[in-house]
C-alpha positions as CSV (number, residue, x, y, z in Angstrom):
1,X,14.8,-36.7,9.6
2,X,12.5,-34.6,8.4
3,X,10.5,-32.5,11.1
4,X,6.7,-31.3,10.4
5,X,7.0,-28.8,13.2
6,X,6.6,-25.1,11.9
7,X,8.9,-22.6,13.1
8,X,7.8,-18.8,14.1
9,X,9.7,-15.8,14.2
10,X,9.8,-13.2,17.0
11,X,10.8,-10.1,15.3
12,X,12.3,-8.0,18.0
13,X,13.3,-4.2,18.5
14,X,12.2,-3.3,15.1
15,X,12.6,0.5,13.7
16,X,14.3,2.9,11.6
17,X,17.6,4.1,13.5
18,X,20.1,6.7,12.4
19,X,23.5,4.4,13.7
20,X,25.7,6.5,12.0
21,X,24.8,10.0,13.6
22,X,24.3,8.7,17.0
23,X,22.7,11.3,19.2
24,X,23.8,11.8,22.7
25,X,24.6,14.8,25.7
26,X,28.0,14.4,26.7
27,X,27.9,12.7,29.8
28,X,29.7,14.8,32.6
29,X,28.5,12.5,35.4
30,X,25.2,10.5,37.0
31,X,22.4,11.7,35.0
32,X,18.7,11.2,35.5
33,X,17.0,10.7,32.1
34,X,19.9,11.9,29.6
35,X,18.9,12.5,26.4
36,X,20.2,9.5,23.8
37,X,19.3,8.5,20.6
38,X,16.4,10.9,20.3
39,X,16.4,10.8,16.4
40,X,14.1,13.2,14.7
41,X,12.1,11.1,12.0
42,X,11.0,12.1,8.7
43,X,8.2,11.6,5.8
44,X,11.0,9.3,4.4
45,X,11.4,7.3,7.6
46,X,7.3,7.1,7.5
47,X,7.2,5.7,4.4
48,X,9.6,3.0,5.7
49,X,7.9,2.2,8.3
50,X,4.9,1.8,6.7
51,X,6.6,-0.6,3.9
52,X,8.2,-2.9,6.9
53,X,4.4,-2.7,8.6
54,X,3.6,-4.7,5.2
55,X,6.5,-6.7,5.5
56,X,5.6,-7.9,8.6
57,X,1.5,-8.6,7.6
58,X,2.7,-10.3,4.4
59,X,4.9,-13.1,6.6
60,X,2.6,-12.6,9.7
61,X,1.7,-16.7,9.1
62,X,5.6,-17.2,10.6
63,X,6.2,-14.1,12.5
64,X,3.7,-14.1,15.6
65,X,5.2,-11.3,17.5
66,X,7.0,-7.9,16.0
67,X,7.5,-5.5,18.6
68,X,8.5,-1.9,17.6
69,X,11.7,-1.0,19.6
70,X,11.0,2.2,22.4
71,X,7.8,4.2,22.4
72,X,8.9,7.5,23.4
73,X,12.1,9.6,23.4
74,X,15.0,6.9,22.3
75,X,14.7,5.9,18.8
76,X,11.0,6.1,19.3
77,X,7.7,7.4,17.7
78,X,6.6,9.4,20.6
79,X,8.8,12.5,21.8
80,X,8.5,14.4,24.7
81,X,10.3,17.3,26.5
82,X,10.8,17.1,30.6
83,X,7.5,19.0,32.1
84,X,6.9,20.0,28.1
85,X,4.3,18.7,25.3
86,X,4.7,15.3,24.0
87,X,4.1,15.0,20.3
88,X,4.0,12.5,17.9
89,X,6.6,11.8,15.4
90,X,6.3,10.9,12.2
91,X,6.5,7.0,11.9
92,X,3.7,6.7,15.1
93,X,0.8,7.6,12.4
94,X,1.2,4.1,10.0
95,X,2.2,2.0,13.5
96,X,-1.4,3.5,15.0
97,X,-3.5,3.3,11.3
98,X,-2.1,-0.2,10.7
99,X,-2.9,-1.4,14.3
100,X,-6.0,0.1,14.3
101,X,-7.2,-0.8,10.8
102,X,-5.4,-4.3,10.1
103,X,-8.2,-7.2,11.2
104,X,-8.8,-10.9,10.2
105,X,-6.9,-12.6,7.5
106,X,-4.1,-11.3,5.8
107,X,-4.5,-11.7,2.1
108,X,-2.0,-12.4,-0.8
109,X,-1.6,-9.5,-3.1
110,X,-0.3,-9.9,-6.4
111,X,0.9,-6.5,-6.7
112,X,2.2,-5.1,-10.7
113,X,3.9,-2.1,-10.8
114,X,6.7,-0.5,-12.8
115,X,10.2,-0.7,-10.8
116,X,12.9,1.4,-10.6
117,X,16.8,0.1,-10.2
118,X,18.8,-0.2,-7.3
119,X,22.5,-0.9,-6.3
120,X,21.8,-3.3,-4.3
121,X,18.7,-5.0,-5.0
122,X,18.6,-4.6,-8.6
123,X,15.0,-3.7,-10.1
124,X,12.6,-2.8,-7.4
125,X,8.6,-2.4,-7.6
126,X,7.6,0.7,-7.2
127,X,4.6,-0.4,-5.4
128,X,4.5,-2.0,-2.0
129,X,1.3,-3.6,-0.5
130,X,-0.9,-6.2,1.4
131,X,-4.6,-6.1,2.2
132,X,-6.8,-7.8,5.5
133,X,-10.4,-9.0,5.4
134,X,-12.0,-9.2,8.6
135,X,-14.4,-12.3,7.9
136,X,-17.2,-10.7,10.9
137,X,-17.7,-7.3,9.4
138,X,-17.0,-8.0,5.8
139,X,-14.9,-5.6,5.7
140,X,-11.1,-5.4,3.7
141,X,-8.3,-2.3,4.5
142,X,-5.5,-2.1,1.6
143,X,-2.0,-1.0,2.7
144,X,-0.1,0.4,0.1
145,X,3.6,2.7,-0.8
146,X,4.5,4.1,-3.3
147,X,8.4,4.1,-3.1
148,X,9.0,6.4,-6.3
149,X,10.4,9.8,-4.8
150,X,9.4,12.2,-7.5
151,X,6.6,10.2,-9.4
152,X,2.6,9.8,-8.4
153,X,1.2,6.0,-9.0
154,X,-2.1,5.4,-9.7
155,X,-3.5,2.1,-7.5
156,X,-6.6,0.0,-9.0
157,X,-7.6,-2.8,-6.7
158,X,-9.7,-5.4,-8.3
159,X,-12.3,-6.3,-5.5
160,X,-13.9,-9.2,-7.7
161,X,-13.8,-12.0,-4.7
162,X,-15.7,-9.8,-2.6
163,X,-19.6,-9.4,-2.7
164,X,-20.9,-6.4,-4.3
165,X,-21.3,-3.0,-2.2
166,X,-17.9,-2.2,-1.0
167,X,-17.1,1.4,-0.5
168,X,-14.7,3.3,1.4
169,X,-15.5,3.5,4.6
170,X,-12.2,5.3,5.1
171,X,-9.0,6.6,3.7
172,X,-5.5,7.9,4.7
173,X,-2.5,9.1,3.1
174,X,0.7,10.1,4.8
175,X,3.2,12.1,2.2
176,X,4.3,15.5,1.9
177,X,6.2,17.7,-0.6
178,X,9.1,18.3,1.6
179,X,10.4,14.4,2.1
180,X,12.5,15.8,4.8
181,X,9.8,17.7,7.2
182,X,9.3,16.5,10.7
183,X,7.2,17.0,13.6
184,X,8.6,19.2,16.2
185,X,7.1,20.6,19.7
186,X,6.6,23.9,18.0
187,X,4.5,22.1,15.2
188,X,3.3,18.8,16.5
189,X,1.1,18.0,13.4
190,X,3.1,19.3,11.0
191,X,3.4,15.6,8.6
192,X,0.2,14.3,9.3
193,X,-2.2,11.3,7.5
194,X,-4.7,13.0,5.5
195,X,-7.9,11.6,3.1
196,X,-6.6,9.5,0.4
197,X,-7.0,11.3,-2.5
198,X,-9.5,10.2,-5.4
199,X,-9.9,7.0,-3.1
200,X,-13.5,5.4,-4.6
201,X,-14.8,2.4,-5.6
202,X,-16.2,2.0,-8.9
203,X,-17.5,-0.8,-10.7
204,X,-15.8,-3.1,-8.2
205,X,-12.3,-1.7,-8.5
206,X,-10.9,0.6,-5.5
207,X,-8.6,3.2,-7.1
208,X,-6.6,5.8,-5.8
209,X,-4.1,8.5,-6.6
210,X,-0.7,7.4,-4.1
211,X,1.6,10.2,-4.2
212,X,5.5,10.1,-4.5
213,X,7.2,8.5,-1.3
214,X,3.7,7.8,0.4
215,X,1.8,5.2,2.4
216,X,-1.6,5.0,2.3
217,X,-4.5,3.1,4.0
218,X,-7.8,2.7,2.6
219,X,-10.5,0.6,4.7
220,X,-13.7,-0.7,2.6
221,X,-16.9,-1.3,4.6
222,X,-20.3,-3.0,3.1
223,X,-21.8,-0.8,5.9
């Protein structure tokens, strides 16, 4: 018999995690605190966890809870060194934009892009993205990544089912030229989100240059 009840997903524990280099101290004993799993993240990582970020808004009308696995030390986007700094890794700046910015209704995109081929998935958009639209204010944020590792996209949103006078209200794009650098103690603020660049709207189309292997947020405001 056919049911009319609609599941939900809980999407537990979700992150990126290096399994196969799995970083632990040797334990010699009982230890307070050891130090395990403490993975380093990178712009790569960033990017990804941006892209699952829009995952999870695109299917957010079955999953009603996704909880990012540990917050500091263990596979987590906070670091911190016993009676040191604390310092943010890379993958906590799209977790903090996206909860910050990501308000009302989650909207279908129909995203076009060119793809690029995989192994295992065959061909692949380039582009990644979702967009919200927070009914009270008016206003709509885009989330967008741009997978392509050595190619810039450029992004033209048609805003055409919104009333006239959008503008950016503001814009963020995490991606640097070194797809490998990290935040360390030493440089905290190393791979940080940074203005959108060329992000406008003009005659009712938001465009914007996304670099290669980037994730971008741009929030438009009739305000």
């Amino acid at each position: 018999m056919k049911s009319d009840k609609k599941l939900k997903i809980s999407f537990d524990e979700w992150n990126v995690w290096y399994q196969s280099a799995f970083h632990a101290q040797q334990a010699t004993g009982w230890e307070v605190a050891p130090r395990v799993i403490e993975d380093s993240y990178n712009v790569v990582d960033a990017v990804v966890v941006g892209s699952l970020l829009i995952s999870l808004l695109r299917h957010s009308d079955r999953v009603t809870a996704a909880c990012l696995a540990q917050l500091v030390n263990v596979i987590a986007p906070i670091r911190t060194e016993p009676d040191g700094p604390a310092w943010r890794q890379t993958i906590f700046h799209p977790f903090a934009l996206t909860s910050r910015l990501a308000r009302g209704e989650v909207l279908r995109v129909e995203a076009r892009s060119p793809g690029y081929e995989t192994a295992r998935f065959g061909t692949v958009p380039v582009l990644d993205a979702v967009a919200t639209h927070d009914a009270g204010s008016g206003e709509v944020t885009v989330f967008v990544v741009n997978r392509h590792l050595t190619e810039s996209l450029d992004l033209a949103v048609s805003l055409a089912g919104f009333p006239a006078g959008l503008r950016v209200g503001e814009s963020w794009t995490l991606a640097d030229d070194d797809l490998y650098a990290v935040n360390t103690a030493a440089d905290p603020d190393r791979v940080v989100p940074r203005a959108a660049k060329d992000a406008e709207v003009t005659d009712g189309v938001l465009r914007a240059a996304l670099p290669p292997a980037s994730w971008t947020a741009v929030r438009l405001t009739t305000g």
